[in-house]
N, C-alpha and C positions, 0 to 999 in steps of 0.2 A: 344736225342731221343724225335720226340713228337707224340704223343697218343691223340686220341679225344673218347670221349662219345658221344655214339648218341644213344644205347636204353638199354644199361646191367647197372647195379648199380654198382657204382665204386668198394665194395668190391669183387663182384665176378671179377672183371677185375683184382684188387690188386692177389686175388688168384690163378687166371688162370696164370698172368703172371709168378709168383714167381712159380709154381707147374711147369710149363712150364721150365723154367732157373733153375730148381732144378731137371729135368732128363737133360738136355742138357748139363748144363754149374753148377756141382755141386761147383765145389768150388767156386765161386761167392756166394758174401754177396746176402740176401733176397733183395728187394725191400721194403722201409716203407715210407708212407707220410699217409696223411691224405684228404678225399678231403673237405675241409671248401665253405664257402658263395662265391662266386662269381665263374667266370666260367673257371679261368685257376689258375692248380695249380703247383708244381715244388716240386722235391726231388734230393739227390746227392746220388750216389751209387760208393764207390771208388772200382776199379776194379785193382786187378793183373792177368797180362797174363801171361802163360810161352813163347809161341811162338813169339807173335805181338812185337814189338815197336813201342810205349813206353811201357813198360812192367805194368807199376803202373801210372791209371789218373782216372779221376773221369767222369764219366756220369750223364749229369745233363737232367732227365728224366720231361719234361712239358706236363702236359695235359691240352687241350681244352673240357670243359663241353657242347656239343651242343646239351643237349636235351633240351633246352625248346629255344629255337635260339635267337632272337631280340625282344628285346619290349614285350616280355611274351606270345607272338604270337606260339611260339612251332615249331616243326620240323615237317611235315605231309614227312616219307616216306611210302615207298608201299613195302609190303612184297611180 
């Protein structure tokens, strides 16, 4: 899966999502990474389905950081 940031702070993102896949998809592990220095980060979340196969894989969830874009130049969108 990959996720970008363009203007929320990654914790409210980390909580939206986990709050979100904890009414949808309760038995599913939380979501945890951290997001450190640079602008993409990556977490694994091993997943059992009853329905799908493969039943048991892991989802390797990457985000792209684009709120401050290139060169420190920044993102200018328009609300």
């Amino acid at each position: 899966m990959i996720g970008y940031i363009i203007s929320m702070e990654p914790k409210t993102i980390l909580d939206e999502v986990n709050h979100y896949q904890k009414k949808e998809l309760p038995d599913n592990p939380c979501i945890k990474f951290t997001f450190e220095k640079g602008q993409t980060f990556q977490s694994y979340q091993r997943l059992k389905r009853k329905t799908v196969e493969p039943s048991a894989f892991t989802l390797i969830h990457i985000w792209a950081d684009l709120r401050w874009g290139y060169g420190g130049e920044g993102l200018h969108i328009k609300s």
